[in-house]
Every structure is written in structure tokens, then in C-alpha cells.
C-alpha positions in Angstrom: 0.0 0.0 0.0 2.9 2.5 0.1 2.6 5.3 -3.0 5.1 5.0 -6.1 6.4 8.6 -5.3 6.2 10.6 -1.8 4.2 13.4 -3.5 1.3 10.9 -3.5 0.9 11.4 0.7 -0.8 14.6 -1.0 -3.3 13.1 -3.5 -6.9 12.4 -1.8 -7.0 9.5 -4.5 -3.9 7.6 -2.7 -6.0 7.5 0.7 -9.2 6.7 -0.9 -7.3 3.6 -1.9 -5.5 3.2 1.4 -8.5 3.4 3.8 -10.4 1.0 1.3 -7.4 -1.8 1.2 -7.0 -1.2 4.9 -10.5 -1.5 6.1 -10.9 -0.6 9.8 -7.8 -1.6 11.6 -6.3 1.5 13.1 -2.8 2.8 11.6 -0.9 4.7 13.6 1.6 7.7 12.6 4.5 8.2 15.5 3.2 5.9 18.1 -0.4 6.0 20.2 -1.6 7.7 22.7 0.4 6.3 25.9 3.4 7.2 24.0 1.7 10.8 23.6 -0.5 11.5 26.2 2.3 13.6 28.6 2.7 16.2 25.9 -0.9 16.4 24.8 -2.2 16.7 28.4 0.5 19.4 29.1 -1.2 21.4 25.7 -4.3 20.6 25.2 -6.9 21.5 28.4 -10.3 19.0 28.7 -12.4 22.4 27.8 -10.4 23.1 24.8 -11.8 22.6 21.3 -9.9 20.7 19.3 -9.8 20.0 15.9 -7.5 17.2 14.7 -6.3 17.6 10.8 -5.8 14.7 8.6 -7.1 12.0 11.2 -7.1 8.9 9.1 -8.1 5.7 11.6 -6.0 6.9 14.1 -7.7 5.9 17.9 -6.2 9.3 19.0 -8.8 11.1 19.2 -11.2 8.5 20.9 -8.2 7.3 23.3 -8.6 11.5 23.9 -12.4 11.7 24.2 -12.7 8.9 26.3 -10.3 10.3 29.3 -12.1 14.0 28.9 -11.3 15.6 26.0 -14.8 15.7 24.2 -14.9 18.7 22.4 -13.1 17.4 18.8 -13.6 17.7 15.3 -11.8 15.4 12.8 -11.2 16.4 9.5 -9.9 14.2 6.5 -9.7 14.2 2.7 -11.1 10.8 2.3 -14.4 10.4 2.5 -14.0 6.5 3.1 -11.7 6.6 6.4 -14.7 9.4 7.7 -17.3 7.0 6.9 -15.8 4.2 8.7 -15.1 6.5 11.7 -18.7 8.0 12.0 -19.8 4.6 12.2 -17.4 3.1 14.3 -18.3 6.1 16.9 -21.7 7.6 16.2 -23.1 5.5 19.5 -19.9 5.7 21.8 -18.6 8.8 21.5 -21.5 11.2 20.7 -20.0 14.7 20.9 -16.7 13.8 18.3 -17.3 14.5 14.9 -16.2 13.4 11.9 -16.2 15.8 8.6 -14.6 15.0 5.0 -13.0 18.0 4.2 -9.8 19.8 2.8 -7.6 21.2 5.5 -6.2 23.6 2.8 -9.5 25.0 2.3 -11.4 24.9 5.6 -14.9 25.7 6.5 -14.6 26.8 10.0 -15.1 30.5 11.4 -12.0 32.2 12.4 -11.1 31.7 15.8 -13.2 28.7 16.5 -10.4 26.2 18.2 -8.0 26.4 21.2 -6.1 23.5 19.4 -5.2 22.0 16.0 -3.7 18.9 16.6 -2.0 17.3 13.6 -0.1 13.4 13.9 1.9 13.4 10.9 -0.1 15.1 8.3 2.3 17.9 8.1 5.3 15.0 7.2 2.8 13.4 4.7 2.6 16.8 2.7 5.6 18.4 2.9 8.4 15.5 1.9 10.2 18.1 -0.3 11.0 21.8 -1.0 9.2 22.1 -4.5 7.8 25.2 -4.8 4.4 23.5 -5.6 4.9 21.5 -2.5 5.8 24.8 0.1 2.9 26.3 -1.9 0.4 23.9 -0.3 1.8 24.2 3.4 1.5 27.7 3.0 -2.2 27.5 3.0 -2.0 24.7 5.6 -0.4 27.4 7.8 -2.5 29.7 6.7 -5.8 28.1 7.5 -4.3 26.5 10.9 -3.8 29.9 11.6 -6.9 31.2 10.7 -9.1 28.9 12.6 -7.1 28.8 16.3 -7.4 31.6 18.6 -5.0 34.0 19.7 -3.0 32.2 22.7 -4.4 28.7 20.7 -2.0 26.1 20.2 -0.9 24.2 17.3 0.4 20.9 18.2 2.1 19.1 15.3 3.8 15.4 15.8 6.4 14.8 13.6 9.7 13.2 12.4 11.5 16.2 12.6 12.9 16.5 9.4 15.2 19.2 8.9 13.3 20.6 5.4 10.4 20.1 7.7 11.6 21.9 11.1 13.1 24.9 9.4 9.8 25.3 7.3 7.5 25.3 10.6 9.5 26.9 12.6 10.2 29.8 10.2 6.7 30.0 9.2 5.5 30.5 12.8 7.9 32.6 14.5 8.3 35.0 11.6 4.4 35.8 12.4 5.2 36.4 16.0 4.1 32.5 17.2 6.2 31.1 20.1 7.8 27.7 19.4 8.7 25.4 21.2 9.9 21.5 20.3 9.4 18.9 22.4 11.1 15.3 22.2 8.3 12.4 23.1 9.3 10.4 25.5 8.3 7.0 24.4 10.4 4.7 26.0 11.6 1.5 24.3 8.9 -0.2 24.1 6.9 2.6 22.2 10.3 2.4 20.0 10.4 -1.3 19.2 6.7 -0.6 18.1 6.9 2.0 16.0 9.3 0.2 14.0 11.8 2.8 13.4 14.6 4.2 15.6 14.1 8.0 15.0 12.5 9.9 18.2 8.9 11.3 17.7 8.8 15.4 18.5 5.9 17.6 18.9 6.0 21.2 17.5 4.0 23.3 19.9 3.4 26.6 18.2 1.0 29.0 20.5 -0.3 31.6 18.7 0.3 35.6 19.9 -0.7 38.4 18.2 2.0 39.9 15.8 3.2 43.2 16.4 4.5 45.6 13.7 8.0 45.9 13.9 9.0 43.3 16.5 11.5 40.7 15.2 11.4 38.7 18.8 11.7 35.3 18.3 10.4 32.8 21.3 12.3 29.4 20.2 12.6 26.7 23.1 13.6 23.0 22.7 12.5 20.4 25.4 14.3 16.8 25.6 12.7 13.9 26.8 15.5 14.3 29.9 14.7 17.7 30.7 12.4 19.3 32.9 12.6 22.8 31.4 12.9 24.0 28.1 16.0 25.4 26.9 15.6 28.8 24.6 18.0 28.8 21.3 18.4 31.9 19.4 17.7 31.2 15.8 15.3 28.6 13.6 19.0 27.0 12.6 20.4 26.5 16.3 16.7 24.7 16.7 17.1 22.5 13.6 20.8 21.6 14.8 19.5 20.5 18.2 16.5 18.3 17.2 19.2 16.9 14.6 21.5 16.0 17.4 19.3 14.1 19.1 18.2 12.1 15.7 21.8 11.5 15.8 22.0 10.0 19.3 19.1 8.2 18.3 20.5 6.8 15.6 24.0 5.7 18.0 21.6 4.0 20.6 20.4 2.0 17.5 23.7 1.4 16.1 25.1 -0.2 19.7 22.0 -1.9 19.9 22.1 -3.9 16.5 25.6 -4.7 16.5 27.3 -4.5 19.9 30.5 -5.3 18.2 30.7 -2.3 16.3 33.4 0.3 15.4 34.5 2.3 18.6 32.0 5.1 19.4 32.3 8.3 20.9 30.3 11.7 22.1 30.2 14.7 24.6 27.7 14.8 26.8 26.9 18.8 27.5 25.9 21.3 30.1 22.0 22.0 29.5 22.5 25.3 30.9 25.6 26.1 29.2 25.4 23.8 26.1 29.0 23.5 26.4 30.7 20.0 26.4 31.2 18.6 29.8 31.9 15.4 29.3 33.3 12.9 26.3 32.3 9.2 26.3 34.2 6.9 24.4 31.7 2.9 24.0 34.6 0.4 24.1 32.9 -3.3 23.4 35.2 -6.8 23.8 33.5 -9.3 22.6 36.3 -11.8 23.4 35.4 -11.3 27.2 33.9 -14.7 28.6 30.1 -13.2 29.4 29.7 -13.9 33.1 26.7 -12.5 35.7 28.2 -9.8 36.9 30.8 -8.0 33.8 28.5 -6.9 31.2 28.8 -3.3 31.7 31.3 -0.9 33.8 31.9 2.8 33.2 35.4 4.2 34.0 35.8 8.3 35.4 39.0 8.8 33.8 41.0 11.0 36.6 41.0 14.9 35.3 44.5 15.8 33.7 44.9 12.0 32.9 42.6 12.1 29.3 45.8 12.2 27.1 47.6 9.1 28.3 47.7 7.0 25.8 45.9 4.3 28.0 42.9 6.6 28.3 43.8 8.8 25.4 43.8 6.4 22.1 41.7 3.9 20.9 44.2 1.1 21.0 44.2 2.0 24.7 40.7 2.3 25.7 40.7 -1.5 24.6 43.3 -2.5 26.2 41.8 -0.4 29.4 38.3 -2.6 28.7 40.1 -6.2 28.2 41.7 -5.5 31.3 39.1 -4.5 33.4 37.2 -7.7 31.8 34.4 -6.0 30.9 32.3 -6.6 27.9 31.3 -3.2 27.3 33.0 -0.1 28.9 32.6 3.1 28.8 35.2 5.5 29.4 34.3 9.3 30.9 36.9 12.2 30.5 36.2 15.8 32.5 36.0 18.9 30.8 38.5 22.2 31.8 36.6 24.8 33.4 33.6 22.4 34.6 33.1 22.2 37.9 32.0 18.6 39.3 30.8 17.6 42.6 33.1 14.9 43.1 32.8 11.1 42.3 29.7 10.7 43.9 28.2 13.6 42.1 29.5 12.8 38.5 27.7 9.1 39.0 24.3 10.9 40.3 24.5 13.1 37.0 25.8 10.2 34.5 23.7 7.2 35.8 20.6 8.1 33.6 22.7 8.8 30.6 24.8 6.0 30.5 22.2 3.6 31.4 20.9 4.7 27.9 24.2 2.8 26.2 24.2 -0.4 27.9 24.6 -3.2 26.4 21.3 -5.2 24.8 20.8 -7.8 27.6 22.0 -6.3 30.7 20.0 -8.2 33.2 17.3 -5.8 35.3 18.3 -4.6 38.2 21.9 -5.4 37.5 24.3 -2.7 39.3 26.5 -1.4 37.3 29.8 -0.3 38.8 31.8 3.1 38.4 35.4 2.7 38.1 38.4 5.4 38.7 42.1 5.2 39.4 42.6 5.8 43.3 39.4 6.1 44.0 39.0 10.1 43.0 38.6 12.3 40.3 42.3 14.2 40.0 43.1 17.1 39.8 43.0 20.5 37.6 44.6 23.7 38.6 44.8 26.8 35.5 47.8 28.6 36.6 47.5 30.8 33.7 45.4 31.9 30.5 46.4 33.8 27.6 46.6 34.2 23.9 48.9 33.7 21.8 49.0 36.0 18.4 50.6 32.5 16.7 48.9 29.4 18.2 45.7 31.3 20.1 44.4 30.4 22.9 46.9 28.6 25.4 46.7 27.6 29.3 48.9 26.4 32.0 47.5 24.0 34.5 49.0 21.7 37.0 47.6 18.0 37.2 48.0 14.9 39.5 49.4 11.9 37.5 50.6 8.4 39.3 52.2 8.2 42.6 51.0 11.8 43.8 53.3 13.6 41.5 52.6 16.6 40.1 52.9 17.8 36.2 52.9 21.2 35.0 51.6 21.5 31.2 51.7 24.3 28.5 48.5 23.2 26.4 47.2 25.4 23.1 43.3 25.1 23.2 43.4 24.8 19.1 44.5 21.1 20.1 43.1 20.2 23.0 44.0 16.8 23.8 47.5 17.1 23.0 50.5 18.5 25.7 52.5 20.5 24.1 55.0 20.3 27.3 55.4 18.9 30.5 57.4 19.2 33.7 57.3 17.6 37.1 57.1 19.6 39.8 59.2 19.2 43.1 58.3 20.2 46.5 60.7 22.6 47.6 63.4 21.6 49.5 63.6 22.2 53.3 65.8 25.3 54.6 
């Protein structure tokens, strides 16, 4: 049943087709309504009228009506996937409606919803940047707009393609519209039943009344980790976040499907500063006899010790992990100028992160053991910053290596993880 060319998720012919083939199973875009509800309930109020665009045979909207939400209209261009849902709810759900209709060409009053709630419909239509193609989201924005309220919302679920984000989010905030994306947390059972690794977002987009002159842009992204939203400055800085987190999907998956795989690394960064904190580096050894208890370890590499080779270079981290007999390790190096809260504070903030790359097959409730050389996390002192008008940027810090001894180093920021030069420093001598 899929279309010979993506421009056919436009034609109402293509539908008409799919809904007849189909008959009255459900088909779900982006996961149901558990997987939804904690954003829609967070959006959408029980009093709210809602009108959901492009509904298909999606149980959304009864799931909705049938924990409160019973003011909603559905709208779709086939007139066969209407009929079967006015019959399948003409008795149990009373108030819902069901109208065939063109969302590009509505034939609501302005201002009659709180909410437009779209699941996928925007993806359908807009899957590429022909000018034909923007031409028809354009009214779709157009009559969205027209039919919410001022302070309305308009909730669209999505893949979160780039083309896509940088399309609604443009459209929106250029009229003034506060936006903010919001990453579903679905869990991984929602993920192994969608099919498809990519994470699910909702585009919130709350209406305000434009005012002439004002270029203020309101642009907020909220991960699935995160309890507040974190404001970004332009539609690009938006697109680049949700696409990070595509990419992280897309890692998970990767160690997932093929533990074995090439090494793999990534910085973990500050939500507040969005500056790297830490780097993780996934080392796996699948030569390591699997026993109960050495699945999965992570290693706090000691501050000032991330360029030993041990810690420093591939070839090391696996030597590091078939040492510590682990089957999959991963290795944690500290950022200059963080400030961490000691051992027990880096595990408090790195448990629910790391937990998110362990192996497939970790046994529940296994503990999972934090591992450090001598027990701490080292030692960073800058003794100096400057600049240099051939190198740039350059520091001087002291570190504690082996033994308790002290190292001074001379490192140029331009390469990071490299010392450019070393000395050991002495006590001083007694008079």
C-alpha cells in the first residue's frame, strides 16, 4: 500500500485507496496515545476545542475523548476513512465529529479552536522543498492559523525533518508564534513498536498576536530528559539541536544492533551552558567470557589524565576494557573549566545517561559499577590563560598523574588533547 512517489501522501486518490485496502484496523503515525498523552495533556486542556487535521483511523482522538477531551472535530480528505469513523463512533462517542473535508481550504469560522492537533499530516505533505509543495503548506499554515485563537496552540507530531523543522519553525515565529519542540518520551517499548529508531517530536506553536515591527523570536527546545525548556536563538540553532538528538538516536540503535561495532564516541553537555562537559568513548570486547556480573562498567578517567595514551587512544581504551574484563565499557573524560561535585556527584549526574548505552541484555536490576584510578577524580589547577598572536588560545595548568606527583603542562586550546610540554614539579626543599 505505500505510494510510487512521496508526492502521492498529497493526493486524496492515494488515501481513498489506502483506507479501502485497509479497512478498519487502526494505523498509527508516531506511536499511540500512551506514548503521547504527557505532551498532549500538558497542551491541550479537557475544555479546549480541538480539531485534529488529517485524522485517518487513528484511535487518538477516541483514546482522547474517552479520558475528557470531548470537544473534537476530525477532519480528512477521504471520505472513506470518515465513513468508517462516524460509524465506528456515532453511538460511543456522541460529541466527536467526523467531517470529510480539505484542510487547505477549511470551512470553519476564524477563531473557533483552542487547538489543531496534527499526527503526521504535516510529514505526509511536505516530503520536499518544490515550490508546488511549500505552496500547499502555506495555506496549511494559513488556515491553521486562521481557525485557532489567539493564545491557541498548534500541536504538530512529527519526524522532525530538517526541510520540515526549518519550514515550521520559520513560518511561525516569523508571524510572531512562540515555538517550542518537544522530544516524546516514548520509552523502548513505544520504539520497538513504531518500527523505526528515530524519536517522535511535537512542534507546539502557540499563537500571539503579531506586532509591527517586532523581530522577537520565542524558540525553546525540550528533551525527553529535561524538565525545562532550553531557549536557542535562531530557527538553525533549533534544527541543529533536534538533529543531534536524531543522531543519538541513531547511535543507541547502532550499539543496539551490533554491539560489536566500530568504537564510538560523544560529549555529553551542560543544559545550561550547552558547552561539552563530558566525552564518552563505547569500548565493546566481545572476546570477554560473558559472566553475571561483567556486562557493563563505566570508567571516570581521573582529570588531567585524558591524554595518556591508555585513556587517550583507541588502542588504549581497549586495552583499558580487556583488562578490566568488561564486555562493554565506557570511558568518561572531564572537561576544563567544569566544575564537578566529586565522584559521587558525577555518578548521580551520569547514571541516567549511560544507562541509555548499555549493552542489549543487561540483566534488570543489575548494578553497574563506576570505576576510577585511586578512588577520585584528579586534579586541575589553571595557573594561567592567555593568547597567543601564533597558536591562540593557550593555558597552564597543573595535574596529579601516578604516585602523587605533580605535572605542569603548557597546552594550546586549538589542540586540546595534545600537551604540548610537561614538567614535574618538586616540593621545595627544606631550609
Amino acid at each position: 500500500m505505500l505510494p510510487r512517489s512521496a508526492r502521492d501522501f498529497g493526493s486524496a486518490q492515494y488515501w481513498e485507496r489506502f483506507f479501502q485496502q485497509r479497512g478498519p484496523r487502526a494505523f498509527e503515525w508516531y506511536g499511540g496515545y500512551l506514548e503521547l498523552c504527557a505532551a498532549l495533556h500538558k497542551y491541550v486542556r479537557p475544555r479546549d476545542k480541538v480539531l485534529v487535521v488529517g485524522c485517518g483511523n487513528s484511535e487518538l482522538s477516541e483514546q482522547m475523548y474517552d479520558v475528557g477531551y470531548q470537544d473534537i472535530v476530525n477532519v480528512d480528505i477521504s471520505e472513506v476513512v470518515i465513513n468508517q469513523m462516524r460509524e465506528r463512533n456515532a453511538h460511543r462517542r456522541p460529541k466527536m465529529s467526523y467531517l470529510q473535508m480539505d484542510m487547505l481550504q477549511m470551512d470553519f469560522q476564524d477563531g473557533q479552536f483552542q487547538v489543531v492537533l496534527d499526527k503526521g499530516t504535516l510529514d505526509a505533505i511536505l516530503v520536499d522543498e518544490e515550490e508546488a509543495t511549500l505552496e500547499r503548506v502555506d495555506r496549511m499554515f494559513a488556515e491553521i492559523s486562521r481557525v485557532l485563537q489567539v493564545g491557541g496552540r498548534y500541536l504538530c507530531i512529527s519526524l522532525a525533518q530538517a526541510h520540515v523543522v526549518k519550514k515550521a519553525v520559520g513560518c511561525f515565529s516569523r508571524e510572531g508564534w512562540m515555538v517550542r519542540i518537544h522530544q516524546v518520551s516514548g520509552g523502548e517499548d513505544g520504539a520497538a513498536k513504531r518500527k523505526f529508531v528515530l524519536p517522535v517530536f511535537v512542534y507546539v506553536m502557540t499563537k500571539f498576536k503579531k506586532i509591527p515591527g517586532s523581530v522577537l523570536q520565542i524558540l525553546e527546545i525540550c528533551t525527553e530528559e529535561q524538565d525545562k525548556p532550553v531557549r536557542v536563538e535562531s530557527t538553525e540553532q533549533l534544527v541543529e539541536a533536534v538533529k543531534e538528538r536524531q543522531l543519538y538516536a541513531l547511535l543507541r540503535s547502532q550499539l543496539n544492533k551490533n554491539p560489536s561495532a566500530s568504537h564510538v564516541s560523544l560529549d555529553l553537555c551542560g543544559a545550561d551552558t550547552g558547552k561539552p562537559r563530558y566525552t564518552l568513548h563505547v569500548v565493546d570486547s566481545p572476546s570477554v567470557k560473558a559472566s553475571r556480573n561483567n556486562h557493563f562498567a563505566i570508567f571516570i578517567i581521573p582529570q588531567g589524565r585524558e591524554t595518556e595514551w591508555l585513556f587517550g587512544t583507541e588502542a588504549g581504551r581497549k586495552q583499558l576494557a580487556a583488562s578490566a574484563s568488561f564486555r562493554r565499557l565506557i570511558t568518561v573524560a572531564l572537561h576544563r573549566d567544569q566544575h564537578y561535585e566529586g565522584m559521587e556527584g558525577i555518578q548521580a549526574e551520569l547514571s541516567g545517561k549511560v544507562m541509555e548505552l548499555a549493552p542489549p541484555g543487561l540483566p534488570s536490576q543489575q548494578q553497574v559499577p563506576f570505576l576510577s584510578v585511586g578512588g577520585d577524580i584528579g586534579v586541575r589547577t589553571i595557573q594561567h590563560r592567555d593568547t597567543s598572536a601564533m597558536s591562540g588560545e593557550y593555558l597552564i595548568e597543573d595535574v596529579k598523574g601516578d604516585n602523587m606527583c605533580y605535572f605542569r603542562r603548557l597546552i594550546f586550546l586549538s589542540n586540546r588533547n595534545v600537551v604540548q610540554s610537561e614538567a614535574r614539579l618538586l616540593s621545595s626543599a627544606a631550609p
